[in-house]
N, CA, C and O atoms as a GROMACS GRO file, in nm:
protein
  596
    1UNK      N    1  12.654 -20.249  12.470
    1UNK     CA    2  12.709 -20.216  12.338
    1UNK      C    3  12.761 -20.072  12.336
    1UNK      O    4  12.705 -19.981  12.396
    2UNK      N    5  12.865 -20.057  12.266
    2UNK     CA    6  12.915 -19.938  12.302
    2UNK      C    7  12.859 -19.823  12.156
    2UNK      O    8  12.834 -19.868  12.045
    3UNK      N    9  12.848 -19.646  12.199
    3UNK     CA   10  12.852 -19.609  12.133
    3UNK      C   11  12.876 -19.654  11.937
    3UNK      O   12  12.800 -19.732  11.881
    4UNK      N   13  12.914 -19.632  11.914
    4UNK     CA   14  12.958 -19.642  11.744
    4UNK      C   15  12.926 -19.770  11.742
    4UNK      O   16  12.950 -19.796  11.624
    5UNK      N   17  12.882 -19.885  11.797
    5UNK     CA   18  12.828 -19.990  11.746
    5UNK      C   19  12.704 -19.965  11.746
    5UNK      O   20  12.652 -20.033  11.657
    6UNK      N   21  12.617 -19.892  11.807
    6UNK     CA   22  12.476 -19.842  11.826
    6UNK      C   23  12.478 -19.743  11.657
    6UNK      O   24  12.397 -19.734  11.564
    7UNK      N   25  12.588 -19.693  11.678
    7UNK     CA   26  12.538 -19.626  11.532
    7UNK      C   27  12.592 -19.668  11.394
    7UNK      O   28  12.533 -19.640  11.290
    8UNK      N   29  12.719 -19.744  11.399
    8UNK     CA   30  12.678 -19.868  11.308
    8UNK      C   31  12.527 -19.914  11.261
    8UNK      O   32  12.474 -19.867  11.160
    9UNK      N   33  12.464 -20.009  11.345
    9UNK     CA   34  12.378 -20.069  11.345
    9UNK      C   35  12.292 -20.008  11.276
    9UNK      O   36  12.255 -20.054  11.168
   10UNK      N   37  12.229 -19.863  11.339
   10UNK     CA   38  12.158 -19.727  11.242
   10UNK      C   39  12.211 -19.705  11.104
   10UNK      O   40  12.135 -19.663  11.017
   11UNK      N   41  12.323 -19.728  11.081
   11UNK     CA   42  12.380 -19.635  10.954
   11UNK      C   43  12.341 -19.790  10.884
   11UNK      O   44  12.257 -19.771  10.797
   12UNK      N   45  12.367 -19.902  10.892
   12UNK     CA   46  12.341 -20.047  10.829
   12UNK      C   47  12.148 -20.024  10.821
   12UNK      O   48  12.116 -20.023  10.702
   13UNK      N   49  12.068 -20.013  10.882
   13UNK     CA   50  11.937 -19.984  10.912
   13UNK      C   51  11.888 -19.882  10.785
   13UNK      O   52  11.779 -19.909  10.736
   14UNK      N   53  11.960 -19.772  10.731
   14UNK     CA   54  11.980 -19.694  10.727
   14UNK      C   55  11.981 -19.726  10.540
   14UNK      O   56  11.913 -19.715  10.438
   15UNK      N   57  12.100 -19.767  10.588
   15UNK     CA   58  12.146 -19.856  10.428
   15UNK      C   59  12.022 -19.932  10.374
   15UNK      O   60  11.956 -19.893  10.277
   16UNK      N   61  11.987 -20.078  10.465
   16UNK     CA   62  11.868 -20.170  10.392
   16UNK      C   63  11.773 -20.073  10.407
   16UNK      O   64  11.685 -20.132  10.345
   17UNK      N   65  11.726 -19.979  10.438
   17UNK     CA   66  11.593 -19.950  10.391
   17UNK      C   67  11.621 -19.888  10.274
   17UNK      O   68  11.593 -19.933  10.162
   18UNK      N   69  11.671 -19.796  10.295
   18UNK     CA   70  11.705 -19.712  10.183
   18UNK      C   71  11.748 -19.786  10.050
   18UNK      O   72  11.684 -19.766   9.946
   19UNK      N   73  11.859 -19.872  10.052
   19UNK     CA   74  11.829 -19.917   9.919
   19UNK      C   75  11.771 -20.067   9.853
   19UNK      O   76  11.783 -20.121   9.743
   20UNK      N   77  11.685 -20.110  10.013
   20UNK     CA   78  11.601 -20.150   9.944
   20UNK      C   79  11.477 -20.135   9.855
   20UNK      O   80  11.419 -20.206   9.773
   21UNK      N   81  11.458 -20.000   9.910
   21UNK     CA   82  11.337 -19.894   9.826
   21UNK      C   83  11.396 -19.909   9.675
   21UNK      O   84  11.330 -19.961   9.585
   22UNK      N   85  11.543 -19.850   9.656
   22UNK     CA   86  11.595 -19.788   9.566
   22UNK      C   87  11.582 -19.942   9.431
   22UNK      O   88  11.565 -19.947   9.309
   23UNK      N   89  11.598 -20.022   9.516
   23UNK     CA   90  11.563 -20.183   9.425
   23UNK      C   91  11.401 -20.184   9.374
   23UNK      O   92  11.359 -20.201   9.260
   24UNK      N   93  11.326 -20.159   9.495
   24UNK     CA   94  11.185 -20.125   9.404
   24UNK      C   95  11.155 -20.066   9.309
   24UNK      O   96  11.100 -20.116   9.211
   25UNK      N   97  11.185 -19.952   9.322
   25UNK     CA   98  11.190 -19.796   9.234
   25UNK      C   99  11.240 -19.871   9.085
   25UNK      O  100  11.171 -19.872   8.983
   26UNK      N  101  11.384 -19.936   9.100
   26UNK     CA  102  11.414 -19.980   8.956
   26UNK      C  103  11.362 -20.062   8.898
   26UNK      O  104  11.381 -20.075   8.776
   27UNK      N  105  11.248 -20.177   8.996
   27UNK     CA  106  11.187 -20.303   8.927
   27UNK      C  107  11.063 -20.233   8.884
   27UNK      O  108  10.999 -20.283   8.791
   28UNK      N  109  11.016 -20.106   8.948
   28UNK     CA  110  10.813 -20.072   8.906
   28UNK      C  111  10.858 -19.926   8.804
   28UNK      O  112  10.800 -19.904   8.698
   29UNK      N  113  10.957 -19.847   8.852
   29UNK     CA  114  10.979 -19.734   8.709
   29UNK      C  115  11.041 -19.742   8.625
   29UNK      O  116  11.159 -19.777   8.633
   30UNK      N  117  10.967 -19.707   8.489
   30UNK     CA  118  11.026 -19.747   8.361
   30UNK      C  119  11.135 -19.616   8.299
   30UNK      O  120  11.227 -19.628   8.218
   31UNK      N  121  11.104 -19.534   8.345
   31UNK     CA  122  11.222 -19.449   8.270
   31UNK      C  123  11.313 -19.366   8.423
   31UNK      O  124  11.294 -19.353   8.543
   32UNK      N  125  11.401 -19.332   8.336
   32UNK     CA  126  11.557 -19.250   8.404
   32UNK      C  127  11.429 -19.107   8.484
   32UNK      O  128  11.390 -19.102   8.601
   33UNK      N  129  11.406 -19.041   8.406
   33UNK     CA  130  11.333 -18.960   8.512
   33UNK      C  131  11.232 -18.986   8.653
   33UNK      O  132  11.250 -18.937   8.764
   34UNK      N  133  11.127 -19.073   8.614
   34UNK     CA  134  11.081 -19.141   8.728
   34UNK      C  135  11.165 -19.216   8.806
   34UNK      O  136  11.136 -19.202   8.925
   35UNK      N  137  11.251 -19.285   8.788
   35UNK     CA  138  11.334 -19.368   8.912
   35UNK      C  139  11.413 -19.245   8.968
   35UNK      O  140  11.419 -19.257   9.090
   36UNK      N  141  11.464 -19.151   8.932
   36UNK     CA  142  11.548 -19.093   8.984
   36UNK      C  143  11.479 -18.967   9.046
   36UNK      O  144  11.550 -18.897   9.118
   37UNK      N  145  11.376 -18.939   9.030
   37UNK     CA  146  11.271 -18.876   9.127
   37UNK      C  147  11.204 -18.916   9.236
   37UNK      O  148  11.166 -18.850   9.333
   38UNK      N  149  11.187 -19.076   9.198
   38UNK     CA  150  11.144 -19.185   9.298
   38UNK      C  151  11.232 -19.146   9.425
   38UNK      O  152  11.200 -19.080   9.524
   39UNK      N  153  11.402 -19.230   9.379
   39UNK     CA  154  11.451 -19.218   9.444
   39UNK      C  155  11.502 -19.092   9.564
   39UNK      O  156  11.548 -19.117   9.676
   40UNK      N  157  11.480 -18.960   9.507
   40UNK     CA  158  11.516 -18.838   9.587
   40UNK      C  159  11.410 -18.811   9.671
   40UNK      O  160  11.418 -18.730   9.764
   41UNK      N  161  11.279 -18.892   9.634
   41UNK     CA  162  11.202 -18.859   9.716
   41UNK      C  163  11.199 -18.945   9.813
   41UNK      O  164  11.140 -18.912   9.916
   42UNK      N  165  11.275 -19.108   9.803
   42UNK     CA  166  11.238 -19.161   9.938
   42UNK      C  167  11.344 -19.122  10.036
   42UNK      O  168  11.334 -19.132  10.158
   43UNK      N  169  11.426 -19.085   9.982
   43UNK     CA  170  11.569 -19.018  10.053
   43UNK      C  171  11.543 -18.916  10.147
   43UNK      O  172  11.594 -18.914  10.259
   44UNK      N  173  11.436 -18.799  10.086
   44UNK     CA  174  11.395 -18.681  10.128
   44UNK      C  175  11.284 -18.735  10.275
   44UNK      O  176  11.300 -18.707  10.394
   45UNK      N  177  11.165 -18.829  10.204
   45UNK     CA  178  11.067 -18.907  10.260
   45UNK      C  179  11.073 -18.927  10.400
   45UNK      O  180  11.019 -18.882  10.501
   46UNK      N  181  11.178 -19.031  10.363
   46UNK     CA  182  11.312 -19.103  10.465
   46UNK      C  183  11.363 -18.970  10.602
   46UNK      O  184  11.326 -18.958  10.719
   47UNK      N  185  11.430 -18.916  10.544
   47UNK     CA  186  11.482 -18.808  10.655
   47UNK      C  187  11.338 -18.756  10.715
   47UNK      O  188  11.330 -18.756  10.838
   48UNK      N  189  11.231 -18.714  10.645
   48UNK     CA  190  11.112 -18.657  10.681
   48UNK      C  191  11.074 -18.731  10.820
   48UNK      O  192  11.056 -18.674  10.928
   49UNK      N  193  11.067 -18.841  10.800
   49UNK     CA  194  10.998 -18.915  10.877
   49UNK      C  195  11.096 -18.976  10.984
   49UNK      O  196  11.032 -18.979  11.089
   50UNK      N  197  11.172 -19.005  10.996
   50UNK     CA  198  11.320 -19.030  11.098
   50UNK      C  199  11.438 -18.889  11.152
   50UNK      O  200  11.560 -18.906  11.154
   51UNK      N  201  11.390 -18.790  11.182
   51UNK     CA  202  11.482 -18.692  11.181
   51UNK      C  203  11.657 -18.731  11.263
   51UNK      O  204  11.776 -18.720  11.233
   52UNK      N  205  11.587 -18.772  11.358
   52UNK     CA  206  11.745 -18.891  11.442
   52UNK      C  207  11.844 -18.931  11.305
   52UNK      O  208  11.956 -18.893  11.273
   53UNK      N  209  11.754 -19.019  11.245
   53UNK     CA  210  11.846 -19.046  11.140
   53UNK      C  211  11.907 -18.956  11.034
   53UNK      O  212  12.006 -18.968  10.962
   54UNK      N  213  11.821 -18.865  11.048
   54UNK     CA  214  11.858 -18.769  10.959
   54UNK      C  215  11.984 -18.726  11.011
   54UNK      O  216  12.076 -18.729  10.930
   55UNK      N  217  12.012 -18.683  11.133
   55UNK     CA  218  12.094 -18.630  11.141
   55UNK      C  219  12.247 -18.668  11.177
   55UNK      O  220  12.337 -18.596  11.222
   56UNK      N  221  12.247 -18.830  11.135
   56UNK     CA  222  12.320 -18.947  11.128
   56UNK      C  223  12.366 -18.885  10.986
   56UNK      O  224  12.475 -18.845  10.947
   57UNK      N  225  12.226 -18.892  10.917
   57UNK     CA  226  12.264 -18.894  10.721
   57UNK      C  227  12.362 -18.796  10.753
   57UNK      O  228  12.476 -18.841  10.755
   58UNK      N  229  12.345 -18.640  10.788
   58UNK     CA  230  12.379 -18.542  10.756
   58UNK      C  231  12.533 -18.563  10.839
   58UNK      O  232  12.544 -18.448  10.881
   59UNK      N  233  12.608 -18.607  10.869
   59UNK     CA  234  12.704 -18.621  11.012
   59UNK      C  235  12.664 -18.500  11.106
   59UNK      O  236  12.730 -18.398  11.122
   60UNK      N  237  12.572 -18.524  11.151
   60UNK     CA  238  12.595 -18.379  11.284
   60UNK      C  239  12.589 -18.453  11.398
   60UNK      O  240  12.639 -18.416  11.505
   61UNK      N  241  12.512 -18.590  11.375
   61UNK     CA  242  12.523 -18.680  11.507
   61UNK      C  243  12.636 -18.769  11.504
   61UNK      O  244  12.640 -18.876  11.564
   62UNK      N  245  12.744 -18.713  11.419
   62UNK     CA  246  12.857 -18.842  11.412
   62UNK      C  247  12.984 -18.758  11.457
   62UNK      O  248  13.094 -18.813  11.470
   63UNK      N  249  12.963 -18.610  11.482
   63UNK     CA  250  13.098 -18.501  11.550
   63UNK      C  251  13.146 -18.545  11.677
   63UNK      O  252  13.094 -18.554  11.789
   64UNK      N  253  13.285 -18.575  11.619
   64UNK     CA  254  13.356 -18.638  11.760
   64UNK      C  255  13.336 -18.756  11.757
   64UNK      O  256  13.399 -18.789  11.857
   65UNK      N  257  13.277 -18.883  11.702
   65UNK     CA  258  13.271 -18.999  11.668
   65UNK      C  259  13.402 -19.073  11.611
   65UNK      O  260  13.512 -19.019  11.601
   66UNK      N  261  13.373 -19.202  11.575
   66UNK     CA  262  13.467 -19.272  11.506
   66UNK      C  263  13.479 -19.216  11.394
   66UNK      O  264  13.381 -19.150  11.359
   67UNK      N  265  13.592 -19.220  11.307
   67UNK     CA  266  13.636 -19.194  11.158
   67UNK      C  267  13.543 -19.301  11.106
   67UNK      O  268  13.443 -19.252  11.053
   68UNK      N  269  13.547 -19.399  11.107
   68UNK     CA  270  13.503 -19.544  11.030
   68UNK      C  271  13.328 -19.493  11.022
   68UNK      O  272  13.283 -19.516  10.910
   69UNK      N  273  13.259 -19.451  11.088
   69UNK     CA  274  13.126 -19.378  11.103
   69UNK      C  275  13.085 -19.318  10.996
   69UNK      O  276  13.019 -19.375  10.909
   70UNK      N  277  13.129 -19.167  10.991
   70UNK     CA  278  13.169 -19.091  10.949
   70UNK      C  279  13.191 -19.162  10.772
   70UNK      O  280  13.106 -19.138  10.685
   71UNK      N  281  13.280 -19.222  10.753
   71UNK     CA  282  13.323 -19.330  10.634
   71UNK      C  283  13.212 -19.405  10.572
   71UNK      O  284  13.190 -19.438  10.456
   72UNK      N  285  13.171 -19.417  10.641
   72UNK     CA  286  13.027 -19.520  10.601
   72UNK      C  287  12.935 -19.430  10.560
   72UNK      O  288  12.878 -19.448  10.452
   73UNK      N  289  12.913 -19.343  10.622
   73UNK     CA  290  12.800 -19.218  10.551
   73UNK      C  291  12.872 -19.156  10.407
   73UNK      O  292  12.815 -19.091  10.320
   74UNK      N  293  12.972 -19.184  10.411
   74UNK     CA  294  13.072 -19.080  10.305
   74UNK      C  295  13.030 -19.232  10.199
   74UNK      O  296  12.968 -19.193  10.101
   75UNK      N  297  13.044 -19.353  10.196
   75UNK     CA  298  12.982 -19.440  10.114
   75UNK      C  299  12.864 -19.486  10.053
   75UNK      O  300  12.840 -19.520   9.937
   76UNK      N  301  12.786 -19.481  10.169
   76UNK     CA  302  12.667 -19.473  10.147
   76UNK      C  303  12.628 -19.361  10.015
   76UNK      O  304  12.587 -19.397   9.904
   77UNK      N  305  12.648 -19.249  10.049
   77UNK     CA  306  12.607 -19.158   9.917
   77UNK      C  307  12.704 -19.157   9.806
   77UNK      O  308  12.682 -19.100   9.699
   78UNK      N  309  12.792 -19.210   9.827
   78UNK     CA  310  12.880 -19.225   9.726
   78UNK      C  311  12.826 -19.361   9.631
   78UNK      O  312  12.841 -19.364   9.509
   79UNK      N  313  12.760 -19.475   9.712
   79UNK     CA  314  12.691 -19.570   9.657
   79UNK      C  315  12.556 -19.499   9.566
   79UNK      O  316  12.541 -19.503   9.444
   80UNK      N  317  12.487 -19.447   9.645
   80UNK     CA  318  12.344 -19.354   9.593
   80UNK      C  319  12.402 -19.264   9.479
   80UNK      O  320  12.319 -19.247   9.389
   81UNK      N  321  12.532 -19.197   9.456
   81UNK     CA  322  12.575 -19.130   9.357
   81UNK      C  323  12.569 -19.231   9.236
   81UNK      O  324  12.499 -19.209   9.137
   82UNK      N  325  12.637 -19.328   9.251
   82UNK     CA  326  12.656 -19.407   9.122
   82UNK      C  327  12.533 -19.472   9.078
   82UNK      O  328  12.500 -19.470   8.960
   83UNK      N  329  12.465 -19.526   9.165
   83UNK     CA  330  12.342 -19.554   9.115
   83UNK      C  331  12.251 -19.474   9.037
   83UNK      O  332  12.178 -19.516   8.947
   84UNK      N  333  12.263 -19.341   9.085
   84UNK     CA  334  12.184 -19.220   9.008
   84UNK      C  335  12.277 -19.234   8.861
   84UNK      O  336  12.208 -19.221   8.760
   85UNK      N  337  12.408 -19.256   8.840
   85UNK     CA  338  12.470 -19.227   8.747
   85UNK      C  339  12.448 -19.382   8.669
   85UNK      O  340  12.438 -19.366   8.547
   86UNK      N  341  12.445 -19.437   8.685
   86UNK     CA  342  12.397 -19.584   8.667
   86UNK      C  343  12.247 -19.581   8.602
   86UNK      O  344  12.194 -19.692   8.604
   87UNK      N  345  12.202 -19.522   8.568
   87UNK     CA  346  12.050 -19.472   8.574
   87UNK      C  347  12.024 -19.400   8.439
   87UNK      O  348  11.951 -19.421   8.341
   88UNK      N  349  12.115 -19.306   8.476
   88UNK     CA  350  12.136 -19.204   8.314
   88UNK      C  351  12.242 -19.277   8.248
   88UNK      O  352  12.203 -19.282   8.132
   89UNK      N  353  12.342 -19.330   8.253
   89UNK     CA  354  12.364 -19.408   8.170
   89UNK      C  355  12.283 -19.528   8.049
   89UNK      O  356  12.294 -19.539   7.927
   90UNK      N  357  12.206 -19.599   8.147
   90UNK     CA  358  12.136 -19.650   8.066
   90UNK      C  359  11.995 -19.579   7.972
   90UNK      O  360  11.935 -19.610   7.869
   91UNK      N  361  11.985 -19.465   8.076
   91UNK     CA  362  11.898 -19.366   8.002
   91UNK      C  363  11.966 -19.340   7.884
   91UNK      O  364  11.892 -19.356   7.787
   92UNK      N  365  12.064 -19.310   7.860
   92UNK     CA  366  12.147 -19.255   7.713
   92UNK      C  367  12.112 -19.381   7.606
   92UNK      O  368  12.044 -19.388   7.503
   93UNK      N  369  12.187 -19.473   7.679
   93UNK     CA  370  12.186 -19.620   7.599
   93UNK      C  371  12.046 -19.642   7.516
   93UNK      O  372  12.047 -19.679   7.398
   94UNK      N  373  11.938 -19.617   7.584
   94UNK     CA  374  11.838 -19.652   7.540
   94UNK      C  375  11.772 -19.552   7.441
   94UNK      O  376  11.681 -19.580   7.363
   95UNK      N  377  11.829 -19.435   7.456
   95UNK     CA  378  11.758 -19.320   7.372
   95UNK      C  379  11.659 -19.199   7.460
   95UNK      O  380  11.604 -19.106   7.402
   96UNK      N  381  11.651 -19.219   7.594
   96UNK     CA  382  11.604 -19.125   7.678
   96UNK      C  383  11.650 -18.993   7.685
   96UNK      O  384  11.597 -18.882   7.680
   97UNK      N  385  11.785 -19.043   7.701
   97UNK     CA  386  11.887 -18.945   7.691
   97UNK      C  387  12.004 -18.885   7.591
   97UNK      O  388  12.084 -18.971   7.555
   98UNK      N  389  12.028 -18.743   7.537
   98UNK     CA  390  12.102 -18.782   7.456
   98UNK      C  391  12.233 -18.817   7.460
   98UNK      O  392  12.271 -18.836   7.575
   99UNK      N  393  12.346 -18.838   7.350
   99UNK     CA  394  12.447 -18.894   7.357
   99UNK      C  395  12.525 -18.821   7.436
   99UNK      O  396  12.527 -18.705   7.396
  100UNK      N  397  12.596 -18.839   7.540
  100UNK     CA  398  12.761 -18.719   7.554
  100UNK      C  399  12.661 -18.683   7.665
  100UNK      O  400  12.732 -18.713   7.761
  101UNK      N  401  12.523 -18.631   7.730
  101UNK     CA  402  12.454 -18.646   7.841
  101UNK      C  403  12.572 -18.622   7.970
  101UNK      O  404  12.646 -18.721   7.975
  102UNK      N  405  12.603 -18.531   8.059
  102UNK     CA  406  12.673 -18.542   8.161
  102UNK      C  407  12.618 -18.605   8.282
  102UNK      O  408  12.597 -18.532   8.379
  103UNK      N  409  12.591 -18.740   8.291
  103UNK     CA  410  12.551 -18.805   8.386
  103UNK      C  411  12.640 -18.782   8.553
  103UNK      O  412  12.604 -18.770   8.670
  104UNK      N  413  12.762 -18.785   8.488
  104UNK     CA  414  12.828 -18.735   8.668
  104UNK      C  415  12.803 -18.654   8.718
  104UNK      O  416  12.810 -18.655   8.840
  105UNK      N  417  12.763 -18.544   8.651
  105UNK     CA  418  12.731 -18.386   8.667
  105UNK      C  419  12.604 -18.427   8.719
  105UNK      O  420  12.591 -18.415   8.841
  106UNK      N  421  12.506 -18.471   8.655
  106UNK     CA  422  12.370 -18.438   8.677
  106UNK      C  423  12.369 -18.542   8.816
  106UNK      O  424  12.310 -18.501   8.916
  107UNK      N  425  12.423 -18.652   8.818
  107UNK     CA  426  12.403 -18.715   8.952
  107UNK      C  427  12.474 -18.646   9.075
  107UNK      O  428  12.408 -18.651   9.179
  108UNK      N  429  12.528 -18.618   9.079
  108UNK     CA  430  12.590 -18.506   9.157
  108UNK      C  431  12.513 -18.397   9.220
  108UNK      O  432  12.501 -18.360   9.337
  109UNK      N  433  12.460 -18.351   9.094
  109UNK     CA  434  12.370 -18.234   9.140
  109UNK      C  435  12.266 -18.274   9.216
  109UNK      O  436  12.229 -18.224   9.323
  110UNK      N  437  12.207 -18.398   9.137
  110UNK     CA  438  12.032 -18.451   9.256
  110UNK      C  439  12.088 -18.477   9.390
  110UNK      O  440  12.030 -18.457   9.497
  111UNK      N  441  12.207 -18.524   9.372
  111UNK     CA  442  12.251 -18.579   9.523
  111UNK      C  443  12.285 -18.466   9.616
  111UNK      O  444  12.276 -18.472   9.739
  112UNK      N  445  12.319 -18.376   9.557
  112UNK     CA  446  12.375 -18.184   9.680
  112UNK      C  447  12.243 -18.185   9.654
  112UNK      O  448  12.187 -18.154   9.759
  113UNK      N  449  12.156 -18.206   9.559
  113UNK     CA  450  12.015 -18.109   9.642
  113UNK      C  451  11.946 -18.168   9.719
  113UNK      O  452  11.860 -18.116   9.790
  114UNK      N  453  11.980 -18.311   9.714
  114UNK     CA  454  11.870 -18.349   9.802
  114UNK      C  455  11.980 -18.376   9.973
  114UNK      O  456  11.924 -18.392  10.081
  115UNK      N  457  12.100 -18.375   9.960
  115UNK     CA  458  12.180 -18.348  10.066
  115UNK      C  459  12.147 -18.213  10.103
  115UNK      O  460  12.129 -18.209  10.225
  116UNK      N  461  12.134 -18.116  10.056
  116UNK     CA  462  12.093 -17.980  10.103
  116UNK      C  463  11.957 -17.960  10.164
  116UNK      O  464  11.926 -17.884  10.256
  117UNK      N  465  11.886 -18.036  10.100
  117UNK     CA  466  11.696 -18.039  10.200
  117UNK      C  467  11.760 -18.080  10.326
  117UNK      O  468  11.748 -18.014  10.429
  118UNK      N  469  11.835 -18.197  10.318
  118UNK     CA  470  11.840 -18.242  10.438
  118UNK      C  471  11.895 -18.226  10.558
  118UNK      O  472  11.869 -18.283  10.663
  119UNK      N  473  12.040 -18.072  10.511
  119UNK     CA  474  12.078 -17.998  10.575
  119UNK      C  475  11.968 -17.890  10.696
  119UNK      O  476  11.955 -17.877  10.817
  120UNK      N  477  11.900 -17.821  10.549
  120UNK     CA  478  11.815 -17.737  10.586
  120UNK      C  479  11.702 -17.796  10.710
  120UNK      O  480  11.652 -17.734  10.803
  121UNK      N  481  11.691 -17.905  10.679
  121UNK     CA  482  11.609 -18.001  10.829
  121UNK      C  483  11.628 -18.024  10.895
  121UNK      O  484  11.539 -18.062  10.971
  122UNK      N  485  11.762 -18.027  10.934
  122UNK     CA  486  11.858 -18.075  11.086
  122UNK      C  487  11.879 -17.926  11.078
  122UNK      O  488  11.773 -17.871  11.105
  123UNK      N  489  11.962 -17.851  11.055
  123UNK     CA  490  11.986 -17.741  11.064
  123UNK      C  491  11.868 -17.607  11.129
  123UNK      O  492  11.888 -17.500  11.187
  124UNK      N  493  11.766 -17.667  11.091
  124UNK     CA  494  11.628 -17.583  11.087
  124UNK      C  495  11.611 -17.640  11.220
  124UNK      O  496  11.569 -17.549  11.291
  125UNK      N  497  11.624 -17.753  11.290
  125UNK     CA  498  11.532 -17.784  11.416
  125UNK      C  499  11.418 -17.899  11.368
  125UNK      O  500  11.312 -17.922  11.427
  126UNK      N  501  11.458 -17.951  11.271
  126UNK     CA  502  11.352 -18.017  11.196
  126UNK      C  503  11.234 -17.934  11.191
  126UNK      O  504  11.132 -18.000  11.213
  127UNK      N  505  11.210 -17.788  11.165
  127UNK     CA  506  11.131 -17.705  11.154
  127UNK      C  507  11.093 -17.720  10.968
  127UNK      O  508  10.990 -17.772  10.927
  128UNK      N  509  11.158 -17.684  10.913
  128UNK     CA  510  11.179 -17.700  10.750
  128UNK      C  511  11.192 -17.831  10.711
  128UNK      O  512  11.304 -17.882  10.711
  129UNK      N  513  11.065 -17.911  10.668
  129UNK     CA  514  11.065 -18.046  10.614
  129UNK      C  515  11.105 -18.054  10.475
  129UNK      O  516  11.070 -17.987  10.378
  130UNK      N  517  11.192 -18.156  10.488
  130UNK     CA  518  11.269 -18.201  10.359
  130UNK      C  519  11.215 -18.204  10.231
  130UNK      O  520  11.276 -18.168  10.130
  131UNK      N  521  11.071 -18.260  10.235
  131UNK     CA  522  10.980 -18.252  10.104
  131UNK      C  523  10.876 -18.094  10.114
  131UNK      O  524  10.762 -18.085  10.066
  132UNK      N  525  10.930 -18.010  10.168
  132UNK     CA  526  10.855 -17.876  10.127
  132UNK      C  527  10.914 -17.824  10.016
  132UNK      O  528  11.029 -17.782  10.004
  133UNK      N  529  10.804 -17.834   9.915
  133UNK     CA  530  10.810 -17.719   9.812
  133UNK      C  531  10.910 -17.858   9.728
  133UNK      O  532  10.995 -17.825   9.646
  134UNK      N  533  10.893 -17.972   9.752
  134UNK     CA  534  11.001 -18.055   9.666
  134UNK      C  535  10.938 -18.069   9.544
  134UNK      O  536  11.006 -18.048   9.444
  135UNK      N  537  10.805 -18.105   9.529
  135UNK     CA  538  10.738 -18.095   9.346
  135UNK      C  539  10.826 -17.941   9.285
  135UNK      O  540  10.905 -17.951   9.191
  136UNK      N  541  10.806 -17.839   9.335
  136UNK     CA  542  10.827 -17.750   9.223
  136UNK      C  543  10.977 -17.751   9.212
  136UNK      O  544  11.025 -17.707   9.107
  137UNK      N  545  11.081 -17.808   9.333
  137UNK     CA  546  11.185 -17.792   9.295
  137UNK      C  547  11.236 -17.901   9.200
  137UNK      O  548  11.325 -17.872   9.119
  138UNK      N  549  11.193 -18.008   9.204
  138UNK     CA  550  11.184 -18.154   9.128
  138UNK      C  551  11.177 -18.054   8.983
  138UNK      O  552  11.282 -18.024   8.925
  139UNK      N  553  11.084 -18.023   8.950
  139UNK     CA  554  11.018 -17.977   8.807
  139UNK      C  555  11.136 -17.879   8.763
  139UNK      O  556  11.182 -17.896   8.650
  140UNK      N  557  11.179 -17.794   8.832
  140UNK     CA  558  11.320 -17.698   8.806
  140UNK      C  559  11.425 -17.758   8.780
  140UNK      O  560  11.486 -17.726   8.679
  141UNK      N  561  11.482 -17.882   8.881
  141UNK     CA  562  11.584 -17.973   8.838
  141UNK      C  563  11.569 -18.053   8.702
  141UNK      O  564  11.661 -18.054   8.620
  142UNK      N  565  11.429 -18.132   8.678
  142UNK     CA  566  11.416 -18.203   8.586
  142UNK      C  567  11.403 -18.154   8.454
  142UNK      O  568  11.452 -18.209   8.355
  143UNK      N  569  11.337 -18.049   8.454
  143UNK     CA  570  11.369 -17.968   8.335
  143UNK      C  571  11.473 -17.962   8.269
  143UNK      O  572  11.480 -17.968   8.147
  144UNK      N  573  11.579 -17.949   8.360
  144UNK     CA  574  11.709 -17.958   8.307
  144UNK      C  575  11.798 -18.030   8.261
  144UNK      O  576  11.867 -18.018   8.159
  145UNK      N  577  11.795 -18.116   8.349
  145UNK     CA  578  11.821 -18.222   8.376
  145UNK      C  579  11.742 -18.384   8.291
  145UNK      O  580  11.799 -18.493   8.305
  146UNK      N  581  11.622 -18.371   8.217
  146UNK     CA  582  11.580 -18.444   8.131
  146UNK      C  583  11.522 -18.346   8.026
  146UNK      O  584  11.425 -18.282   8.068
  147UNK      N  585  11.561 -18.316   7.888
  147UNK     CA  586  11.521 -18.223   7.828
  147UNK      C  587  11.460 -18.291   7.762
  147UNK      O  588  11.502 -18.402   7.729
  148UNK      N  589  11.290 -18.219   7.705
  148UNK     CA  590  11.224 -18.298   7.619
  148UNK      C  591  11.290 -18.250   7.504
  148UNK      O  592  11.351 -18.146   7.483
  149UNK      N  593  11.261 -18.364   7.419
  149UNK     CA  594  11.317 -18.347   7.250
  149UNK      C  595  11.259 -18.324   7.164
  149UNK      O  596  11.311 -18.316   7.054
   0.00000   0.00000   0.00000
């Protein structure tokens, strides 16, 4: 099997776990803040525990690869974006959130930060784990990002 079908296969691997978690998370948590904390943490979790893959997530193992590779990672989080936005939407709908709520914005943002842990972990040598110090940064984002009323 050649190259880029080997990492196909990973980036598909990659995909079902990941959002098959992300299907749990929405059937057992009841509100927009818990699923969407859920979710950054199995993301974070995820890289923690697979760094190889991590560095698939991050493209550093895809330089000089196929475009189509490369593409698939660029979907993948582009899938994980909308879902986060998919999330606060219905958070609004329901009254979690208030009206006019910038859900693109705020999904956006969970997604660079938790793309940025995961920088900092490939980048680091996998020295700097993805979930260090993630509760207090969680609590800084969410604050903001879910305001009590």
């Amino acid at each position: 099997p050649s190259k880029a079908r080997m990492f196909e296969a990973l980036i598909e691997f990659i995909e079902d776990t990941v959002f098959g978690l992300i299907n749990r998370i929405l059937d057992e948590q009841p509100t927009a803040q818990a699923r969407c904390e859920a979710i950054l943490g199995v993301l974070l979790g995820f890289a923690a525990r697979n760094p190889g893959l991590s560095r698939i997530l991050v493209g550093d193992a895809l330089t000089g690869e196929n475009e189509r590779l490369r593409t698939r990672i660029m979907q993948f989080y582009d899938r994980l974006e909308t879902q986060l936005k998919q999330i606060l939407r219905e958070a609004e709908s329901k009254g979690e959130l208030p009206i006019g709520n910038p859900s693109a914005a705020a999904a956006n943002l969970m997604l660079a930060t938790v793309e940025g842990r995961m920088n900092q972990f490939v980048r680091s040598g996998f020295s700097q784990a993805p979930l260090e110090r993630w509760d207090q940064q969680w609590g800084l984002l969410s604050a903001s990002l879910f305001p009590t009323r």
